[in-house]
N, C-alpha and C positions, 0 to 999 in steps of 0.2 A: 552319361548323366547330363552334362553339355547338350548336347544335342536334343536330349529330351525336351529339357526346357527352353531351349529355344525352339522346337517344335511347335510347344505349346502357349509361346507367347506370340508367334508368327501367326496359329488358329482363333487365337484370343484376339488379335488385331486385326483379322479377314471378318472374324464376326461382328465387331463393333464399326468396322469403317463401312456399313450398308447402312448401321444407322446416324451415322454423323453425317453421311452422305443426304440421306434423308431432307424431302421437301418438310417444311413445317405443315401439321394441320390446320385446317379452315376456322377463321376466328370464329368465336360463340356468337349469340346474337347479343346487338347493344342492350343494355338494362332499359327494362322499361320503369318510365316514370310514372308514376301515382299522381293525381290532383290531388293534391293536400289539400286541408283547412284554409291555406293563407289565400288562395284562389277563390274557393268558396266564401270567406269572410268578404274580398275585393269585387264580386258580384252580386254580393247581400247590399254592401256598401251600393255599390253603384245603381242597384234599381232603389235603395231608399231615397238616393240623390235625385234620381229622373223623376221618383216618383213626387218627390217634394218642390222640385220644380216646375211640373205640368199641373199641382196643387197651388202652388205659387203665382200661374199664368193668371189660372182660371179665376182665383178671388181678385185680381187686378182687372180684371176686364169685367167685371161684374160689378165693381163699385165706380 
């Protein structure tokens, strides 16, 4: 009875030490990021800015 089970814990330990041995698998790919809103909101911004400004030039140098 002995012998059995250590038979079978000796088999149980050959098959598990191939996989602890084991290289890790290849990482996933990194998450990709989305443009959100807060980008799109900061380039609405920024051409009403340019735009207000090259608005701004023109009626100074006309008066």
């Amino acid at each position: 009875m002995k012998s059995t089970i250590l038979i079978v814990f000796f088999i149980v330990i050959l098959l598990f030490a191939g996989s602890a041995l084991a290289q890790p698998g290849l990482p996933g790919d990194p998450p990709q990021t989305p443009i959100d809103g807060g980008i799109i909101w900061m380039l609405l911004a920024g051409g009403a800015y340019g735009y207000k400004k090259l608005r701004g030039t023109n009626i100074k140098e006309e008066n």
